[in-house]
C-alpha positions, 0 to 999 in steps of 0.5 A, spaced: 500 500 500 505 504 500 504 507 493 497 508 495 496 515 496 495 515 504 490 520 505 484 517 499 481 510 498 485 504 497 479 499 497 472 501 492 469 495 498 471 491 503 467 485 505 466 483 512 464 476 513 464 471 519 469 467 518 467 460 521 463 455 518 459 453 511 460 461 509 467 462 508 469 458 502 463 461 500 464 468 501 472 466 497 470 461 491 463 464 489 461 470 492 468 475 492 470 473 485 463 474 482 463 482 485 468 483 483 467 481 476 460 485 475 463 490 478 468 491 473 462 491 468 458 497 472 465 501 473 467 499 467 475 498 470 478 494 475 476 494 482 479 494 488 476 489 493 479 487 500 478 480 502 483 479 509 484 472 506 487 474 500 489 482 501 493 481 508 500 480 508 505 475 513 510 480 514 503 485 518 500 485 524 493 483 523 488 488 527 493 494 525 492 492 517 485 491 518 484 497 521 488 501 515 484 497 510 477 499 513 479 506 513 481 507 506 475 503 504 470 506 500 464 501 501 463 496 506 459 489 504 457 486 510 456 478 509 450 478 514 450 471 517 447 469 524 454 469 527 455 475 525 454 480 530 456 475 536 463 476 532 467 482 535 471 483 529 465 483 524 461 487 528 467 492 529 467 493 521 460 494 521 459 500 527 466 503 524 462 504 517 456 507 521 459 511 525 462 514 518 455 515 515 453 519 521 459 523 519 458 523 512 451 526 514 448 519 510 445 516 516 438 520 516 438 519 508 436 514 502 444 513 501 448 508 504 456 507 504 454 499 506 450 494 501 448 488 505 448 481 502 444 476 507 447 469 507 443 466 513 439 468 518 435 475 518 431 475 524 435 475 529 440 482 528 440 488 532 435 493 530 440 497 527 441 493 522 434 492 520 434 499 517 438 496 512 435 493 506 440 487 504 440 482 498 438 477 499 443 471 497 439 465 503 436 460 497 444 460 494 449 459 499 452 453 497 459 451 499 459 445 494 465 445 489 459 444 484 455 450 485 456 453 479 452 447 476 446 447 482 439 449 481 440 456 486 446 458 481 441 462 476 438 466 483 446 467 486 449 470 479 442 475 479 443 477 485 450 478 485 448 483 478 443 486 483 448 487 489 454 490 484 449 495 481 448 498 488 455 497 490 457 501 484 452 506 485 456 507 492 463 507 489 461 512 483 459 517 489 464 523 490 464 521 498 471 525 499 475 521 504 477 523 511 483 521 514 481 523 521 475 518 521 476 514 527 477 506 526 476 501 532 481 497 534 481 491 539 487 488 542 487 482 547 491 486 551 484 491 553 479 487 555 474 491 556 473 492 549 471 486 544 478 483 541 479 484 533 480 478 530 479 473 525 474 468 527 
């Protein structure tokens, strides 16, 4: 990142996800690389997606490169699952993208900075997160090396055209970046906060 001007955005979308259970090959094989191929056909370009699977280096500190890569993101798409908010990883990334619309002014408006994909379990979220109106992605979440040939696999690529048309509309918007934005940050060495990490 170090060519990467440090006062703009380095990603378009950071994608949030809990990493346990049946959702993380998926988020990997399927759902990123097909954003990531729709969005190059709405913007025209190439994207810049980040996915801590991929996008963290050996030589970093995982809270501390996470932390600089959700600030310069422009874009937060949140995988929603039932373990998402129990994840105080997860729910750092999407309470520092809140905080960010209520300093943008966004927060009481139509537009959003986040775009949510809904993978399992939309009932049980906090009212916050209900003011979100997610894309719906619960009837084609497979895992499976043959999704690609799996009946949902139509309903997957439609939704996934729907999600980067409005991951695009966010992209496009000319939101000036502040490098003074407060990013949470959550060690194991102050427990009286959740500890950012990986799970």
């Amino acid at each position: 990142m170090s060519s990467v001007e440090h006062n703009d955005y380095w990603y378009d979308v950071f994608i949030s996800y809990s990493r346990t259970g049946v959702i993380k090959p998926w988020v990997i094989n399927h759902f990123c690389p097909h954003l990531r191929d729709w969005l190059r056909e709405e913007l025209g370009r190439d994207v810049r997606i980040f996915l801590d699977e991929q996008d963290i280096p050996g030589n970093e500190h995982w809270p501390e490169g996470i932390r600089d890569r959700l600030h310069h993101s422009k874009c937060l798409v949140p995988v929603l699952s039932g373990r998402y908010f129990f994840s105080p990883w997860c729910f750092s990334e999407w309470s520092n993208f809140v905080d960010r619309e209520k300093r943008l002014g966004l927060y009481d408006t139509r537009e959003s900075i986040i775009v949510p994909a809904l993978y399992h379990d939309g009932n049980n979220f906090p009212e916050e997160a209900k003011r979100y109106n997610p894309f719906d992605f619960r009837k084609c979440g497979s895992d499976s090396p043959n999704f690609a040939n799996h009946r949902s696999y139509p309903l997957f690529e439609e939704n996934i055209r729907r999600l980067a048309e409005a991951v695009a509309q966010v992209v496009q918007r000319p939101l000036p970046f502040d490098p003074d934005w407060p990013v949470s940050v959550f060690a194991p060495e102050n427990p009286t906060v959740p500890l950012l990490r990986p799970e």
